[in-house]
C-alpha positions in Angstrom: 0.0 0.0 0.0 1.2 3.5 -1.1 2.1 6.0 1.7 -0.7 8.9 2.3 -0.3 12.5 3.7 -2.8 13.2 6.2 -3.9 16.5 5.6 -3.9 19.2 8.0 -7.2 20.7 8.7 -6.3 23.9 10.5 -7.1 27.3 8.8 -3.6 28.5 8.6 -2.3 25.1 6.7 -5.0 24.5 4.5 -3.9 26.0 1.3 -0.7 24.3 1.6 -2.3 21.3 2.7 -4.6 21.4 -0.5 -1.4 21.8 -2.7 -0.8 18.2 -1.5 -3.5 17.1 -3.4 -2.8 15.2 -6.5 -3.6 17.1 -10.1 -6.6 16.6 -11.3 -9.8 18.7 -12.7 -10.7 20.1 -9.3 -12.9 17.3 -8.1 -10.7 16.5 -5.4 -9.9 19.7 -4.6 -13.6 20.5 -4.3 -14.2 17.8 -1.8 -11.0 18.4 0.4 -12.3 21.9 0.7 -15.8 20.6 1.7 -15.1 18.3 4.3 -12.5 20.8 5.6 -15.2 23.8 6.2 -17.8 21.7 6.6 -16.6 18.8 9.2 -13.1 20.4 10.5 -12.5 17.1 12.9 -12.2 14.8 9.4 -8.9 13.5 9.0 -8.3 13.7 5.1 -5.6 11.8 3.7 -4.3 12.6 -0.2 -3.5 9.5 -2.5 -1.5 9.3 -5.4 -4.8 9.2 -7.0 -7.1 11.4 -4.9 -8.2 11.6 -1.1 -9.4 9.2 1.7 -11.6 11.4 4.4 -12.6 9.6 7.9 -14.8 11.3 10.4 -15.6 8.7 13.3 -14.8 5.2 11.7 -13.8 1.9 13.9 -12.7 -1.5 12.5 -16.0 -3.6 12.0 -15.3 -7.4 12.2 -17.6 -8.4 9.0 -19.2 -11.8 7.4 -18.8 -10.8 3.6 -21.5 -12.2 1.6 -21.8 -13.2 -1.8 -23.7 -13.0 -5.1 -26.4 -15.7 -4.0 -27.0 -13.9 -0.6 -25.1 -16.4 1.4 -22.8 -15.3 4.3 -19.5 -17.1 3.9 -18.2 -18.6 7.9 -14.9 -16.8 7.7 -15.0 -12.8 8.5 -12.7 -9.8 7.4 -12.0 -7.0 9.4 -13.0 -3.6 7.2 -12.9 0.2 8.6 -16.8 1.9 8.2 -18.3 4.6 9.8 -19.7 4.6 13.5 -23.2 5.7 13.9 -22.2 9.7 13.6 -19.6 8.8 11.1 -18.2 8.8 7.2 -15.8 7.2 5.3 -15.1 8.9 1.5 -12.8 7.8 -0.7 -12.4 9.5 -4.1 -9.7 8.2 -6.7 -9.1 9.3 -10.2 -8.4 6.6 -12.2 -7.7 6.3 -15.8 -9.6 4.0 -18.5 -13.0 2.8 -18.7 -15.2 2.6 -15.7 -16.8 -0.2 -17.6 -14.6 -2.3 -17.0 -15.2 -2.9 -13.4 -17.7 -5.2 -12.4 -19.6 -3.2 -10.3 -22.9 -1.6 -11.7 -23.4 2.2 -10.8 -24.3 4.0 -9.2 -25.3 1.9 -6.4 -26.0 2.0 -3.0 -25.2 -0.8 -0.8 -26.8 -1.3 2.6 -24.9 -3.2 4.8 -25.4 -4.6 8.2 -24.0 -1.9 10.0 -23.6 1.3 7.3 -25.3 2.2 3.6 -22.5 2.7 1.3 -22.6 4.8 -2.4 -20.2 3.6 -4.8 -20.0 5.6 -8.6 -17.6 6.1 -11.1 -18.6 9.0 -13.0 -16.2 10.5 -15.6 -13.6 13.0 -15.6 -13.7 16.4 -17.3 -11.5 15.4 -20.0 -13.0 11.8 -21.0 -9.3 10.2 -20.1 -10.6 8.5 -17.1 -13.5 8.4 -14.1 -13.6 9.1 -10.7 -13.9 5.9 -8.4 -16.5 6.8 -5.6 -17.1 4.8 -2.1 -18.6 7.2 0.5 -20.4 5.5 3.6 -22.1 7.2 6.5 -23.7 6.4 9.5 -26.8 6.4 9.8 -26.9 9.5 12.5 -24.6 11.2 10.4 -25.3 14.7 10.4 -27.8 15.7 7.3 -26.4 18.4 5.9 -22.9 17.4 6.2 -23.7 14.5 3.9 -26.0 16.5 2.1 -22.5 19.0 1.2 -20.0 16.1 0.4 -23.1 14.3 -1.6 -23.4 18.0 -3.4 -19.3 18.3 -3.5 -18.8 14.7 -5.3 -19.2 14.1 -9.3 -22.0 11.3 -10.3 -23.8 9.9 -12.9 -26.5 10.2 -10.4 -28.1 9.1 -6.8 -29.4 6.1 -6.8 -32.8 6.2 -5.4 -34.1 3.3 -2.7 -36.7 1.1 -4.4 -40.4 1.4 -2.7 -41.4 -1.1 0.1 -43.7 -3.1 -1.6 
């Protein structure tokens, strides 16, 4: 795994903090910048490729299921958000999104957190941007509301009706 720079939050830093971030069209700029006004106690990490922000997230020991809606016995230990938490990653990445598997934009409701996963495209048609952004479920409205505002997407996946 690559080495990350965590980002310093405070007023006086930001800007140079922000020059940390890797080039791109702005995206992850705009983000940073959200998250930093927005939720000062994030930590926000810059990638090679983008950012990784974390406000509140623990270590959740996890059963990972599989295509057929079975639970498999052996678990794996993945960082979420606690109840009042996020988790945001944000890459750019070059080629087709197309080529990935998964379908977007999705949302995924786990057993503990609802995660959003998209991988719109980039200003300049090179490449996309490769979204996971979870919350808690008592995150904070209109902080999710801003970074949901902040981040590129094809579009938000709306939750099918009960029946």
């Amino acid at each position: 795994m690559k080495a990350s720079r965590v980002l310093s939050l405070l007023p006086l830093a930001a800007t140079a903090a922000l020059a940390a971030l890797p080039a791109d069209d702005g995206v992850v700029r705009k983000v940073a910048e959200t998250i930093r006004t927005r939720c000062p106690g994030a930590r926000v990490e810059s990638t090679d490729r983008g950012l990784i922000a974390r406000y509140r997230t623990m270590t959740f020991t996890i059963h990972p299921g599989n295509h057929t809606g079975e639970f498999g016995e052996q678990t794996r230990r993945e960082e979420g958000p606690n109840f009042r938490g996020f988790l945001l990653r944000v890459e750019r990445m070059e080629g087709d999104p197309r080529a990935w598997e998964l379908v977007v934009p999705q949302m995924v409701d786990g057993p503990y957190y609802p995660t959003f996963f998209d991988r719109p495209p980039t200003a300049d048609g090179k490449g996309f941007y490769a979204i996971s952004f979870s919350w808690g479920r008592g995150v904070d409205p209109e902080l999710k509301a801003a970074i949901v505002a902040a981040l590129p997407r094809t579009r938000w996946p709306e939750r099918p009706a009960a029946p």
